[in-house]
Backbone as JSON Lines, residues from 0, in Angstrom:
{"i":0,"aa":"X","n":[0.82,-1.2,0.0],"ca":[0.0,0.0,0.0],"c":[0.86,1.26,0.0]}
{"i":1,"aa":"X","n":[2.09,1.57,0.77],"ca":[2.68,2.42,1.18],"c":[3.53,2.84,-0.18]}
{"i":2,"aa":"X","n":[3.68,1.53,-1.22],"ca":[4.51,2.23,-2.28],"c":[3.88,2.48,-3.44]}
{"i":3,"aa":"X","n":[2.44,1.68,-3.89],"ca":[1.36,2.59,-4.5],"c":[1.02,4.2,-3.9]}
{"i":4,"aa":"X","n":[1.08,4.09,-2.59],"ca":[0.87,5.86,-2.31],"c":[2.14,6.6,-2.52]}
{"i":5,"aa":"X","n":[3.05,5.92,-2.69],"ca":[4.51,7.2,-3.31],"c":[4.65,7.13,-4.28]}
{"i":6,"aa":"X","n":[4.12,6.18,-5.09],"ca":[3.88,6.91,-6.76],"c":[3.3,7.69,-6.84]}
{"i":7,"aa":"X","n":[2.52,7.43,-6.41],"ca":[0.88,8.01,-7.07],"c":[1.4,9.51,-6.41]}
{"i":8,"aa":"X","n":[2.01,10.13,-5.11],"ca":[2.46,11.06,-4.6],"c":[3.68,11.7,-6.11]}
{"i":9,"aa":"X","n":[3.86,11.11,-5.97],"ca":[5.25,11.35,-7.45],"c":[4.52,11.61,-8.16]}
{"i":10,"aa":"X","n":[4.03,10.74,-8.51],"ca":[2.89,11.4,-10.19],"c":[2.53,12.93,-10.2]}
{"i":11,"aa":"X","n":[1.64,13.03,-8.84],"ca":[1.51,14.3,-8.1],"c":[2.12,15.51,-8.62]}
{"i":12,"aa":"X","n":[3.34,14.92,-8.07],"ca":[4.58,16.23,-7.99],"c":[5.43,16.71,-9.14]}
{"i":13,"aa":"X","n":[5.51,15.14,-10.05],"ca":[6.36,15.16,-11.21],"c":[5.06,15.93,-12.24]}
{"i":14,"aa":"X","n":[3.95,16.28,-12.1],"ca":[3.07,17.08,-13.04],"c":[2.85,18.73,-12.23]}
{"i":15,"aa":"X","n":[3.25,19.21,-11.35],"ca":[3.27,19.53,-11.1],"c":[3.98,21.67,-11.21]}
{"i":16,"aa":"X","n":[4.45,21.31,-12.43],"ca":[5.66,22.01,-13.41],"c":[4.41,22.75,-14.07]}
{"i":17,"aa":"X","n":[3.58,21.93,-14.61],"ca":[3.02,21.71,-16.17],"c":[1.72,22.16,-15.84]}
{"i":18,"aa":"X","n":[1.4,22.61,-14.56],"ca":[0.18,22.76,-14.11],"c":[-0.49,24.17,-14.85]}
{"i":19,"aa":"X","n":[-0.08,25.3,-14.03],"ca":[-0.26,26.41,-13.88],"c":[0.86,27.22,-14.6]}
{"i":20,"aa":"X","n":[0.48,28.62,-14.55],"ca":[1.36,29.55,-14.68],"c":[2.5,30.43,-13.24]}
{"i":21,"aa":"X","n":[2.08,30.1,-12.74],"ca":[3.02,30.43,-11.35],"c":[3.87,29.45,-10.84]}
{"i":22,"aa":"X","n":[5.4,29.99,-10.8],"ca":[6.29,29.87,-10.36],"c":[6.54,29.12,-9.04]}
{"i":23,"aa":"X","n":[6.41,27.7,-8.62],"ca":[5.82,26.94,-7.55],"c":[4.45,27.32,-6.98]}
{"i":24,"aa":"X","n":[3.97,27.83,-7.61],"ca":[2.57,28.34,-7.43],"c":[2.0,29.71,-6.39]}
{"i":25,"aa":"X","n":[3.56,29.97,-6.32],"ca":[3.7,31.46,-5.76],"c":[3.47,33.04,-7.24]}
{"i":26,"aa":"X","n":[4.67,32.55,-7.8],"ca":[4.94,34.21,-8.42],"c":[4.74,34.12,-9.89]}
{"i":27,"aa":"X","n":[3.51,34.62,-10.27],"ca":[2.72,34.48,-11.85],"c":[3.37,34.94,-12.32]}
{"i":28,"aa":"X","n":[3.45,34.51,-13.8],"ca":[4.3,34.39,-15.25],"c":[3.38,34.29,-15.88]}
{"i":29,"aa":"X","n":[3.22,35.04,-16.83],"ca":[2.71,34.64,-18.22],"c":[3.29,35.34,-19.84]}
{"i":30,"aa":"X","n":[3.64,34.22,-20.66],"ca":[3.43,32.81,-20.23],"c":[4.98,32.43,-19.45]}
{"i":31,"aa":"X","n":[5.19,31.29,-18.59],"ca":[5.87,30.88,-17.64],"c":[6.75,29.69,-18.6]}
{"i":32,"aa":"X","n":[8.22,30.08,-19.01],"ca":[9.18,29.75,-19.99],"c":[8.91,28.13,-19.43]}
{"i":33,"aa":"X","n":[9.92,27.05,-20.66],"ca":[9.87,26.14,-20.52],"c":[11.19,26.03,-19.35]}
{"i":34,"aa":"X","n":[12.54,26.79,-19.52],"ca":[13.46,26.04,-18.89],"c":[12.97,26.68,-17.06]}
{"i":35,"aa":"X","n":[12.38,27.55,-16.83],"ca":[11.59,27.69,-15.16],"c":[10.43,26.64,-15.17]}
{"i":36,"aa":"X","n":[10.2,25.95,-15.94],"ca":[9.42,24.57,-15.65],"c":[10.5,23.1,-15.42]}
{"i":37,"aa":"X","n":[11.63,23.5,-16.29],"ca":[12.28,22.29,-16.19],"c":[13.25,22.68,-14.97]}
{"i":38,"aa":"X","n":[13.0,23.84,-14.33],"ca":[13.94,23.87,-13.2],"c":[13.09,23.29,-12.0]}
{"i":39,"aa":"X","n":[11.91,24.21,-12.27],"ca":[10.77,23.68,-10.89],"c":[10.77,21.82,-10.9]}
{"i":40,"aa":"X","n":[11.42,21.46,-12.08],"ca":[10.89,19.82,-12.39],"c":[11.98,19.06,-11.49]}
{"i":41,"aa":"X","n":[13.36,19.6,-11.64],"ca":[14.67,19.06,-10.63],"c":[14.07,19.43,-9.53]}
{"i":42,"aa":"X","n":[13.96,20.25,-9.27],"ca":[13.62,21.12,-7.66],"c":[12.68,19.88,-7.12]}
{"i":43,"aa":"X","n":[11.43,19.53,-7.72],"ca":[10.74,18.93,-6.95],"c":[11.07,17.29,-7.36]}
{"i":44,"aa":"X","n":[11.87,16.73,-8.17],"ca":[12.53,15.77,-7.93],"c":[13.31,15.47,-7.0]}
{"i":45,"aa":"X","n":[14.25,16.52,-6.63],"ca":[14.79,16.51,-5.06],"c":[14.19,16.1,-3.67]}
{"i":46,"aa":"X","n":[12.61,17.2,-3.79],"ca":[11.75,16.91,-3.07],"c":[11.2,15.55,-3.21]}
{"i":47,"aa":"X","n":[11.19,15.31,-4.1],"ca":[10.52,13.54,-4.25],"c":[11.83,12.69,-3.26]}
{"i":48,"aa":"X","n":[13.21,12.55,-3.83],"ca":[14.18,12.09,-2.92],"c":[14.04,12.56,-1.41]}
{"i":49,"aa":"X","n":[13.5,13.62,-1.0],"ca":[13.31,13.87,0.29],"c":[12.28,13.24,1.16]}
{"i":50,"aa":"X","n":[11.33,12.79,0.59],"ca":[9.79,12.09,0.66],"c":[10.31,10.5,0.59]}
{"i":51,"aa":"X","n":[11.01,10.12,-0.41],"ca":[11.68,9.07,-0.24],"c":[12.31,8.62,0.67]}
{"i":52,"aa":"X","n":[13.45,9.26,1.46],"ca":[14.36,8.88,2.4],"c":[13.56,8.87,3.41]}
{"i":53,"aa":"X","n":[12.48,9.91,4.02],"ca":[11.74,9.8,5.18],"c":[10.64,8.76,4.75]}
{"i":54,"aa":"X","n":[10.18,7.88,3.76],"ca":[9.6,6.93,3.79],"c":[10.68,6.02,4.39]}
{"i":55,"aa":"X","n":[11.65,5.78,3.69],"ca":[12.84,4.7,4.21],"c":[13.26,4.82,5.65]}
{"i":56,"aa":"X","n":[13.12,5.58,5.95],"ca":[13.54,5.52,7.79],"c":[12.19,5.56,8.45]}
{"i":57,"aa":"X","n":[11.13,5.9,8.05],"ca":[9.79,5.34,8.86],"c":[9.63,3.7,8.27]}
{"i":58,"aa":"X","n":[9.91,3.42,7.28],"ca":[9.84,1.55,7.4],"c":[11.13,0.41,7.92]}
{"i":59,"aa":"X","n":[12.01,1.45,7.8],"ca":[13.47,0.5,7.67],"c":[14.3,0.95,9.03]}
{"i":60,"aa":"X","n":[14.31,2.17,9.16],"ca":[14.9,2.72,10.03],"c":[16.28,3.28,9.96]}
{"i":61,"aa":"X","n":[16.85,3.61,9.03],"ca":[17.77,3.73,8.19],"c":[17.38,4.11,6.98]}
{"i":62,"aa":"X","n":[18.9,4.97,6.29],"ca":[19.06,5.23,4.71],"c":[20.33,4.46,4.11]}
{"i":63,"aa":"X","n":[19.62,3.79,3.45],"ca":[20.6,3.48,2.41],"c":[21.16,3.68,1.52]}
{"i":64,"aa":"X","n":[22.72,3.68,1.44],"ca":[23.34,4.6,0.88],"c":[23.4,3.9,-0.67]}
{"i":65,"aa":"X","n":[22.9,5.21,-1.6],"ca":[22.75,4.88,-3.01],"c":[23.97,5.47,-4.2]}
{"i":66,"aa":"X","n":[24.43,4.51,-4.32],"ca":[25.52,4.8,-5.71],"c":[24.48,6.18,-7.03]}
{"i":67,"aa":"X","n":[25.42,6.21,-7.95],"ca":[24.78,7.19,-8.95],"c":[23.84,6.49,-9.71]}
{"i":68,"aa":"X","n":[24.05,5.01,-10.04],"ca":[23.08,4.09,-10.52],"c":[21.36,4.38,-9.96]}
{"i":69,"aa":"X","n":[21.29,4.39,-9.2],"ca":[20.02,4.94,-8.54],"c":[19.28,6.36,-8.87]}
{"i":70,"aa":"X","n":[20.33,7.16,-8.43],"ca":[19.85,8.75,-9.16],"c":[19.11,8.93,-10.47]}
{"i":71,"aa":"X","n":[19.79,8.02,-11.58],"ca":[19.98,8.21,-12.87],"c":[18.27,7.41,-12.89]}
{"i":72,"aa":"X","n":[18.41,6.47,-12.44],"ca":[16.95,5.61,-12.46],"c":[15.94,6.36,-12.04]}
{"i":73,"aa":"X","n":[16.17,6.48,-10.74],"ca":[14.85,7.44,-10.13],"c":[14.87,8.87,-10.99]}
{"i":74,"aa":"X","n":[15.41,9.31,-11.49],"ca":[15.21,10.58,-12.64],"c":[14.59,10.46,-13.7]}
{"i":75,"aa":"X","n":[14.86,9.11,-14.42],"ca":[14.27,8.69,-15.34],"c":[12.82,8.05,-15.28]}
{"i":76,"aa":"X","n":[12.53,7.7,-14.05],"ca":[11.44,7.11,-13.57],"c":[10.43,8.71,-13.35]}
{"i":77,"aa":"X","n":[10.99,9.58,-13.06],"ca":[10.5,11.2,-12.24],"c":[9.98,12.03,-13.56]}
{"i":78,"aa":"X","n":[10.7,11.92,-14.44],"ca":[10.89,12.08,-16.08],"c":[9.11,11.68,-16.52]}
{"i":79,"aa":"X","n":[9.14,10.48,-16.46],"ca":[8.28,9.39,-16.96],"c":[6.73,9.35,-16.96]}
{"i":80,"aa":"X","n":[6.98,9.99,-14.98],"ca":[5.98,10.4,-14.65],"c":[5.17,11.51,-15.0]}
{"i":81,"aa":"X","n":[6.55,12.6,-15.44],"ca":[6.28,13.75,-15.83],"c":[5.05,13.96,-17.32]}
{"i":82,"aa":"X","n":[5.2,12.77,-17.76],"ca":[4.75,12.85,-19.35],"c":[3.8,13.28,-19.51]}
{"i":83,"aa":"X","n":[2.7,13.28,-18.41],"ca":[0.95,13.71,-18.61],"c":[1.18,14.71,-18.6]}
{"i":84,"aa":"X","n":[1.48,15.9,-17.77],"ca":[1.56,16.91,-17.53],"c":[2.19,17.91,-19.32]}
{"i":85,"aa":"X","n":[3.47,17.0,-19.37],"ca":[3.65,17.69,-20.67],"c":[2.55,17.4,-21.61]}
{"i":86,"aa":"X","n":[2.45,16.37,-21.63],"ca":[1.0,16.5,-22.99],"c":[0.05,17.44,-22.77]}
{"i":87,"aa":"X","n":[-0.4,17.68,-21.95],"ca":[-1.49,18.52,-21.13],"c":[-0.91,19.45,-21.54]}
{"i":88,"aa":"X","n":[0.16,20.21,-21.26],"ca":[0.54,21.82,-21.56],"c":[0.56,21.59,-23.14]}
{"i":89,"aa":"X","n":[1.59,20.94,-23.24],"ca":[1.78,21.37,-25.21],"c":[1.15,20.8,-26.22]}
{"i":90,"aa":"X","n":[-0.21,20.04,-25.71],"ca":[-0.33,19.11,-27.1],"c":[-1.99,19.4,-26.43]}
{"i":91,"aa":"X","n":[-2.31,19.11,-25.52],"ca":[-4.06,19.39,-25.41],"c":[-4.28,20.39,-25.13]}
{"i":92,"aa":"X","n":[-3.96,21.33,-24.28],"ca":[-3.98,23.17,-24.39],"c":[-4.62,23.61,-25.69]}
{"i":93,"aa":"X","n":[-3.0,23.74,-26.66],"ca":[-3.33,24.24,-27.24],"c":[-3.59,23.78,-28.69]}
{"i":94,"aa":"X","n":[-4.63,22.21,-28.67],"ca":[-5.87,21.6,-29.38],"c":[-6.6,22.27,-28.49]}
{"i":95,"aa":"X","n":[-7.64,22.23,-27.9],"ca":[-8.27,23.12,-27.36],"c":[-8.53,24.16,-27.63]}
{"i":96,"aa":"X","n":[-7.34,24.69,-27.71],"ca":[-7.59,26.45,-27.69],"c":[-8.08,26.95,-29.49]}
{"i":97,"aa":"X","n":[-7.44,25.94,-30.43],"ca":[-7.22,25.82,-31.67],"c":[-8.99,25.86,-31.77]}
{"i":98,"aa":"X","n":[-9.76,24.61,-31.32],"ca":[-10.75,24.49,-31.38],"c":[-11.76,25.15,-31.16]}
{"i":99,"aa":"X","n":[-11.49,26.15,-30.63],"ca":[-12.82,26.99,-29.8],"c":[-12.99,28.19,-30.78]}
């Protein structure tokens, strides 16, 4: 149960970029560039690793220490998740907007 709810938390976060026009959802942009989306996207990948490790020491009790092999995975996995969100901004937006 606990690791269906940290995806699904990831999913969350990794769309999270792609949402809105404000800047972590503080300081409006419009329109709000791609590379301050792909920064907010590391930023809260970090945060995902942070959510991670305090899952791992509330089940395990301990962190385990992860080589670069891991990083590269869980990025690519963070990436992956990201994909709805991009379709949503660049490909159904603006069908949508085309349409009306």
């Amino acid at each position: 149960m606990s690791v269906w709810l940290m995806l699904a938390l990831f999913l969350l976060i990794a769309n999270l970029p792609w949402i809105g026009n404000r800047v972590f959802f503080i300081y409006p942009m419009q329109p709000k560039p791609v590379w301050i989306r792909l920064i907010e996207l590391l930023l809260y990948y970090f945060v995902s690793l942070l959510i991670g490790m305090a899952f791992e020491i509330r089940f395990s009790g301990d962190v385990y220490i992860q080589q670069w092999e891991y990083f590269v995975t869980t990025l690519s996995l963070f990436l992956v998740l990201a994909v709805p969100g991009v379709v949503y901004r660049y490909q159904w937006l603006p069908m949508q907007k085309k349409f009306k």
